[in-house]
N, C-alpha and C positions, 0 to 999 in steps of 0.2 A: 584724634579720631572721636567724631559722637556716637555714642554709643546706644543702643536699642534698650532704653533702660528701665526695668523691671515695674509697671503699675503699684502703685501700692495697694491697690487691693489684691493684687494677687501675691503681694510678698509671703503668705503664709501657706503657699499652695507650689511655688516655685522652689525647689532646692539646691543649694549650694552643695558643694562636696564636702564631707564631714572636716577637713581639717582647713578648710578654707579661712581664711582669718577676716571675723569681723570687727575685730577693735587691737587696737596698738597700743602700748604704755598703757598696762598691760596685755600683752598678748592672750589673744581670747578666742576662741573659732567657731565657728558653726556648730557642732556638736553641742558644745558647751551651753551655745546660747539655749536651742532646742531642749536640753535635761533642763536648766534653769526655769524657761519657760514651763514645761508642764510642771516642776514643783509647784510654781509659784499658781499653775490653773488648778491644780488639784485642791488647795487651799481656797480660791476661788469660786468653788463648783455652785456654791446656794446663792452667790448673788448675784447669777448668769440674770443677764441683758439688765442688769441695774447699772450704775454710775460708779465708777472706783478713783478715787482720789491718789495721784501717784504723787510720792514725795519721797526725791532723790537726787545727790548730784552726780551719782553714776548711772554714765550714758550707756556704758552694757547692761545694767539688771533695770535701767530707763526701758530699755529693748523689750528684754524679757521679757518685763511686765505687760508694756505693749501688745504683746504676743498670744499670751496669758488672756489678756481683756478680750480682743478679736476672735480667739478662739470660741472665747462662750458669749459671743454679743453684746458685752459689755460696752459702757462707753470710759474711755478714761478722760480723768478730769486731770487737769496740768495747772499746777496753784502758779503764780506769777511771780514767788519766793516763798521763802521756807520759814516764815517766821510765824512766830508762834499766834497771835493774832489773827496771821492771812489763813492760818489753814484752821484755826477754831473759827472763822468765818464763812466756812466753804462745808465745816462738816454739816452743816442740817442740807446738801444739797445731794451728798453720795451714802452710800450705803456702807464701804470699809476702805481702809485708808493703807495702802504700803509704803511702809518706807524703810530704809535703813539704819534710822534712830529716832527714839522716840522720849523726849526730856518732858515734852508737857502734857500734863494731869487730860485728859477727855473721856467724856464717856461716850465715843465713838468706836467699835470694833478695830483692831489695828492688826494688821500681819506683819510680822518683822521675816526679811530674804531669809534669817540666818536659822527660822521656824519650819521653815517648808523639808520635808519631807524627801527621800530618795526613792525615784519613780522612773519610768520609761521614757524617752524622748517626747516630744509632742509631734502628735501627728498630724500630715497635713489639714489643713482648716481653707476653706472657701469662704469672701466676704460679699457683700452686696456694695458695689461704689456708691450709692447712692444712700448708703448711710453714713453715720457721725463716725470717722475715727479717731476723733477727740477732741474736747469742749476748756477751749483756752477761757481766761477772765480778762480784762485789762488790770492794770495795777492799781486803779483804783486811787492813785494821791491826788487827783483834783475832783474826787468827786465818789462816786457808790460803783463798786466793780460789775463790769458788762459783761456778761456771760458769751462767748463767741464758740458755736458749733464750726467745726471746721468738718463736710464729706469726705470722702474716699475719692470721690473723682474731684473736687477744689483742689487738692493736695498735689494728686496725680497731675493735674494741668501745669501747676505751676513749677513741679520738676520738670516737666517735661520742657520747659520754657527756660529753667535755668541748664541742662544740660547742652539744648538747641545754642545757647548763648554762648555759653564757658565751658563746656566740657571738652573738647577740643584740651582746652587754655591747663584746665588741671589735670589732664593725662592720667596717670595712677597713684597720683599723691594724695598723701594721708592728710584727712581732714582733722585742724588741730585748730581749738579758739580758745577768746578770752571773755567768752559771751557762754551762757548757761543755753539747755535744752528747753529751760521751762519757759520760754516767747519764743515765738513763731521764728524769727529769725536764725539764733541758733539751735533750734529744731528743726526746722527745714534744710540748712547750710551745713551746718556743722556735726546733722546725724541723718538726717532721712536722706536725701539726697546720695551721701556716701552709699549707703545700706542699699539703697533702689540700684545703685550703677554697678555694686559690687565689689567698691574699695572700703578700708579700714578709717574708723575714725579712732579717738583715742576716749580713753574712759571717760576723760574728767577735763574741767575749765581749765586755762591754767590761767589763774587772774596779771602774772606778773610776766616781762621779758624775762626776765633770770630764769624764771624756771623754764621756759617757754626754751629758748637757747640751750640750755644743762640738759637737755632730756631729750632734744631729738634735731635730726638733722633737714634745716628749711628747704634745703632743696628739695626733699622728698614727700614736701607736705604742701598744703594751702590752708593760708590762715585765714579765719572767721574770727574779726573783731570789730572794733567802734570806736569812735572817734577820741573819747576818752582815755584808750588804753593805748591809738597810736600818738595822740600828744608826745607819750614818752618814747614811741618808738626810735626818736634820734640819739638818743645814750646811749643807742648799743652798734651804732652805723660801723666800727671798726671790728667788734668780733663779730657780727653777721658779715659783712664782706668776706670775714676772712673764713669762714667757716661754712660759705655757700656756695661751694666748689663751679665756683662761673655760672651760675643757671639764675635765669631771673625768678626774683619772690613773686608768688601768687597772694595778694590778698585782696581780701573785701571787706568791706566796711556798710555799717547802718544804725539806727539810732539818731540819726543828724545828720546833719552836712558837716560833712569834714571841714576843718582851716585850711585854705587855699595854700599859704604858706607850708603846711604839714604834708602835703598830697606835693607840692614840688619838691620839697627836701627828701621824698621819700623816693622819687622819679630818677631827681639830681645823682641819689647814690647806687638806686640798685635799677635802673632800667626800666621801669614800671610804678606806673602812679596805683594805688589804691581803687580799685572796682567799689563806687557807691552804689547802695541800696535802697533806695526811697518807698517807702510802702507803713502801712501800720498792722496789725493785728487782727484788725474790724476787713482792712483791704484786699490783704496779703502786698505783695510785690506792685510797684506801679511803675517805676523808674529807675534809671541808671547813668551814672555818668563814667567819667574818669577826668582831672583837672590835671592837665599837661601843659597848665600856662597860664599867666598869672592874674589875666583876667576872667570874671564871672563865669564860667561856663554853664551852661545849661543842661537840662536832663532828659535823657532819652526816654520816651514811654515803651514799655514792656510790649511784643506782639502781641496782638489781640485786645488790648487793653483800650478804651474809648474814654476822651476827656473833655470836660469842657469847664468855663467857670460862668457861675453865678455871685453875682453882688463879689465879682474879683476873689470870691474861692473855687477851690479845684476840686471836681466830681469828677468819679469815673463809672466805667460800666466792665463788667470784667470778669473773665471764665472762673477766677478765682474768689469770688463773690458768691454766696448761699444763692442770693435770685441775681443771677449774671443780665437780666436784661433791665436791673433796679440799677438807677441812678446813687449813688453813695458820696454824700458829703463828707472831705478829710477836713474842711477848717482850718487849709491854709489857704494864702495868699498867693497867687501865681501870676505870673503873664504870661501866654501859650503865644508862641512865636508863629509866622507865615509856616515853617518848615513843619510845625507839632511838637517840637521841643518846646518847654519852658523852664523859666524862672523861679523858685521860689524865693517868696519876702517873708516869710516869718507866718505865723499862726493868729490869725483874725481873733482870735483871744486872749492877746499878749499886745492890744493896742485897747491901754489906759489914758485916761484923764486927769492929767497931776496940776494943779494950780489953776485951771483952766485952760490947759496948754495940753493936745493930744500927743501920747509918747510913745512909740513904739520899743517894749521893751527888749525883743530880739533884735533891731538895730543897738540897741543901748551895749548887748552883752557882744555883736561882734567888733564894734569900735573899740571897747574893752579891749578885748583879746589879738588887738593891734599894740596895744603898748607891750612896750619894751620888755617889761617886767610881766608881765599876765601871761598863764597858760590858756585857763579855760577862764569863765565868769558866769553866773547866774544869777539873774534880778529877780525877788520876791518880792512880793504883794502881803503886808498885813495889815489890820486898824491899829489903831494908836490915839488913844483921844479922843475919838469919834473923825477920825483922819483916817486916811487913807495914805500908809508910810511903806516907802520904797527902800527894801533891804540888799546890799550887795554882798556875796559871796564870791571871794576872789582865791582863785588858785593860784599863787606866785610859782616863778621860777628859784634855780639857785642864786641866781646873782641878786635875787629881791629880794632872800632869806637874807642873805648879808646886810644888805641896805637897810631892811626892816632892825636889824641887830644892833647896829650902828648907829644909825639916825632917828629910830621907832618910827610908828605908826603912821605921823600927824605930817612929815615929809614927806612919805611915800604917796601916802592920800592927796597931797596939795598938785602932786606931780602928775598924778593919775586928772583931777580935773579940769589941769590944764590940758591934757594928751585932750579934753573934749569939750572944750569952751565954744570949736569951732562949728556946732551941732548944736549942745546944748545948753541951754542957760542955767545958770545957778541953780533956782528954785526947786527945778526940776530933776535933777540927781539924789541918788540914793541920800536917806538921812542918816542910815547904820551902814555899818561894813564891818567886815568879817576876812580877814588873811588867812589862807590855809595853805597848807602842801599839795592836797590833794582835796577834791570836793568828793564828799558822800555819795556812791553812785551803788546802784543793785546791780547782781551777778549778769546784766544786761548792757553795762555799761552807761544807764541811762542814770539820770541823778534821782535820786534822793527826795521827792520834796519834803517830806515829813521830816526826815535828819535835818532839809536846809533852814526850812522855817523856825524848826524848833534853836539853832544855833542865835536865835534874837527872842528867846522867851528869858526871863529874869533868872540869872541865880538862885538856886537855893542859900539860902542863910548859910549852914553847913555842910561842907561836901568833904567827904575822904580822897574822891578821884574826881580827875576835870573830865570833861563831858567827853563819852567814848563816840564817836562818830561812827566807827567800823569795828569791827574784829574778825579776822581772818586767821583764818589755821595755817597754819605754817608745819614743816618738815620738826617732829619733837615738842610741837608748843603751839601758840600763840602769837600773832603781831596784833596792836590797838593802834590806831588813828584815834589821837585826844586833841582837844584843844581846851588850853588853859584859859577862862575867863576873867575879862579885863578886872573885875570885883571878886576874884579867888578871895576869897580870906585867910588861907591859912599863907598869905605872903603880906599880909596887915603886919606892919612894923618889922620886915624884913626886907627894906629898907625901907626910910621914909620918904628917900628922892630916887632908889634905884631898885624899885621890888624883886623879889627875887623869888623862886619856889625852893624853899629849904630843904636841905638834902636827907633828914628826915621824914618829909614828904612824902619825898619820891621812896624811898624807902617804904615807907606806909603803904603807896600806890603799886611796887612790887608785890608786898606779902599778902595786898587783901588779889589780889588779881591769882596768884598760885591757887587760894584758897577758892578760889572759883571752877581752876583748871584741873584740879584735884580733886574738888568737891569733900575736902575735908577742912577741918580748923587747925591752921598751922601757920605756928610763930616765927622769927627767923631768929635761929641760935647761935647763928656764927657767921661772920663776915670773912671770910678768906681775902677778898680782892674787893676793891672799890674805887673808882677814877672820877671825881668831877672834872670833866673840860673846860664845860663851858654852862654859864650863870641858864637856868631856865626863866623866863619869864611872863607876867600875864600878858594875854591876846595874842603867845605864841602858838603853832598847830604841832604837836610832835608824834613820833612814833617807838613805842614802847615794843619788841621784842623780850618775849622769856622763852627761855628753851631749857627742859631736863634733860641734864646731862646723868647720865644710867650708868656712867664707869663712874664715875666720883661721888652720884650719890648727889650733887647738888644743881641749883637752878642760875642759868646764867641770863644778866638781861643787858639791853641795851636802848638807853634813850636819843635817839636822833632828830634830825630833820633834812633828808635829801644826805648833801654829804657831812652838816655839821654836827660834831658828836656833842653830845652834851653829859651822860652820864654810862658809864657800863661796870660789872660788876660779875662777882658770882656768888651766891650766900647760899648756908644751910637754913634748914627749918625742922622741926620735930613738932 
């Protein structure tokens, strides 16, 4: 049933019933939100209709704050991630910054949730649609971050567009993703839209299936995620079948075009292919598909939405657009069919000139992710010499982990340019490459390019730890995405024909890593447990687990990669 769903400008003037539940895992409710919110406006009160920078990965005190900002005409600013950089670059534009932890030095004013004060509810507030209800940036990795005003009626239009479409489709299920609030996407998807209809979203990302699974049950939810995070979605086809009490999964996806292959294996098992989302940030929403079959499909345009292309890119005109009767260039490539569907071919800026030979590098990364052995791929662009040098970053499977283990590098790679002799010629393929497990992507699902670039800058001379890619919090600790570089040193003369990373090492890469997670200086004084499996080696990608264990008193880790162990352990420190 579609449902008459609440404007957002009026969400702060519209009331729910106090125990109404507006967020799941954990359980939260209307009431709740309202007390949070005025703590969090009484705090707020001096820098009513300035600019407030929100930084958070909870999606209920996300709310609040929301709440908070509307109330006093504030605008809130939504950083594109949380890292320390992106938000020292954002603070000469607002006035004070909340968030729920604050590690780096600023002299910006800051409100910590856990400051504010015990106060009345907030009361209803009245908004004008035709003001900013929050000022997104782009990410800014190829270029100076674009500041993007998004209204009260832009917002409003384009729920009103996704309910017309799917609401029907997701009934009263809880909105559950692997995609962060802070882009437009899972802000829209995975919190407002809930919140406008009336169902519960859940507080927080979940980046992994495991947790995703453990914590709550698929039939009673619709997930918001990206093409990245359903790669792996087939490792878990047997407990999700058996745990999804007969009802077809809802998902959606965006960020990219899905792998044709991945949108049918997920169709194959549970009934229903993946809802794509095609749109950016600057857009909103432009298109939609679903691949039920194994050729190209094409993309639906959004209602309302107006397209055309120039010089073979796609512009649109569109309610969800600041000046909706402005023509907006995306910068990709299309072909618009007799029907108004089209094509997309890749990004009119990812077609380079290598030897004198024109290359399209988005055809390069989906032949890629044709072989056998490849999840995902990524082609970078750096100089070299006064050259112009194409780098590959490959996400292998398990079965390549082994092959790479077995055979190394230089087999894998001869196999790989055979899978594409029949496209491209020699010259013309990457000079560097890069094997990993996983490719460096932000709580968007989208990649990395600063991680992926920098994975082909030189070594340091000395290093204690190989290059962290990622680090993600985990239940009790920490997980690290590393990858060991081909020129590691401390694996010189360990062996001369079979390098190895010495189990002292890793040891080393343990204790300074607690020392981080602690924030104190701490040696390790006892070894209780230690298991080498299996040899670590350079130009391998692994993943490091520490967890404090609170009954014994000591920290346990674990070096893997997918399913091959290579080291685990449990040690004291003082």
């Amino acid at each position: 049933m579609i449902r008459e769903i609440i404007p957002l400008d009026q969400i702060g003037s519209v009331r729910f019933s106090e125990d109404h539940i507006i967020c799941n895992y954990p359980l939260r409710t209307y009431s709740e939100l309202l007390l949070l919110s005025a703590q969090i406006r009484k705090n707020l009160k001096k820098y009513s209709t300035r600019k407030i920078l929100i930084v958070t990965d909870d999606s209920f005190e996300f709310v609040a704050t929301l709440f908070a900002c509307w109330s006093l005409k504030c605008i809130p600013v939504i950083a594109p991630d949380k890292l320390p950089h992106t938000i020292k670059q954002l603070e000469d534009v607002v006035a004070c910054i909340v968030s729920n932890s604050f590690n780096e030095s600023t002299g910006k004013l800051r409100l910590l949730w856990k400051d504010c004060e015990e106060t009345e509810p907030i009361k209803p507030f009245f908004i004008d649609s035709t003001t900013s209800a929050f000022e997104l940036f782009t990410s800014g990795t190829t270029g100076i971050r674009k500041s993007i005003p998004k209204t009260f009626r832009q917002i409003s239009n384009e729920l009103n567009v996704l309910e017309m479409l799917w609401g029907e489709k997701i009934e009263d299920r809880i909105s559950i993703g692997t995609v962060s609030h802070q882009h437009i996407y899972g802000l829209l998807f995975r919190l407002l839209w809930p919140l406008c209809r009336g169902t519960p979203f859940t507080s927080r990302a979940s980046f992994y299936w495991e947790e995703i699974i453990s914590n709550v049950n698929l039939s009673l939810c619709f997930i918001i995620s990206s093409p990245t995070h359903l790669n792996h979605f087939s490792s878990f086809h047997d407990y999700i079948t058996k745990n999804n009490e007969g009802k077809k999964l809802v998902l959606f996806s965006s960020g990219g075009p899905l792998n044709n292959a991945v949108s049918i294996d997920i169709l194959k098992f549970f009934g229903c292919a993946p809802i794509e989302v095609y749109g950016s940030t600057e857009t909103g929403g432009i298109a939609y598909r679903q691949q039920t079959s194994e050729k190209d499909q094409a993309w639906n345009v959004f209602p309302d939405v107006l397209h055309r292309t120039v010089a073979g890119t796609l512009q649109v005109q569109s309610p969800f657009l600041l000046g909706n009767n402005l023509w907006q260039d995306t910068g990709d490539l299309v072909t618009i069919m007799e029907n108004g569907q089209f094509r997309l071919h890749g990004r009119s800026d990812r077609m380079i000139k290598i030897g004198e030979k024109r290359l399209s590098l988005d055809r390069l990364e989906l032949l890629l992710q044709g072989h056998k052995y490849i999840n995902e791929s990524a082609i970078v662009t750096f100089p070299q010499k006064g050259r112009l040098i194409l780098g590959a970053i490959i996400e292998v499977n398990e079965v390549a982990c082994e092959d790479l283990y077995v055979n190394g590098k230089e087999s894998l790679l001869e196999d790989i340019k055979l899978h594409l002799k029949n496209e491209f010629v020699l010259d013309s393929l990457p000079r560097k490459w890069r094997f990993l497990r996983k490719l460096p992507v932000d709580d968007q699902g989208k990649r990395n390019h600063l991680k992926l670039t920098e994975l082909f800058q030189p070594s340091p001379k000395t290093v204690r730890t190989p290059a962290i890619i990622e680090t993600i919090p985990i239940t009790g600790g920490e997980r690290y995405l590393m990858t060991i570089p081909n020129d590691y040193e401390l694996c010189e003369g360990h062996f001369r024909n079979f390098k190895v990373v010495p189990g002292v090492c890793q040891l080393d890469w343990v204790e300074m890593l607690i020392c981080g997670i602690s924030n104190k200086n701490l040696k390790i004084n006892n070894i209780p447990k230690i298991k080498f499996h299996r040899f670590i080696r350079p130009g391998q990608t692994i993943t490091l687990d520490i967890l404090y264990n609170e009954n014994k008193n000591n920290w346990i880790f674990n070096i893997y990669n997918g399913t091959v162990k290579f080291t685990s352990g449990r040690i004291m420190v003082i």
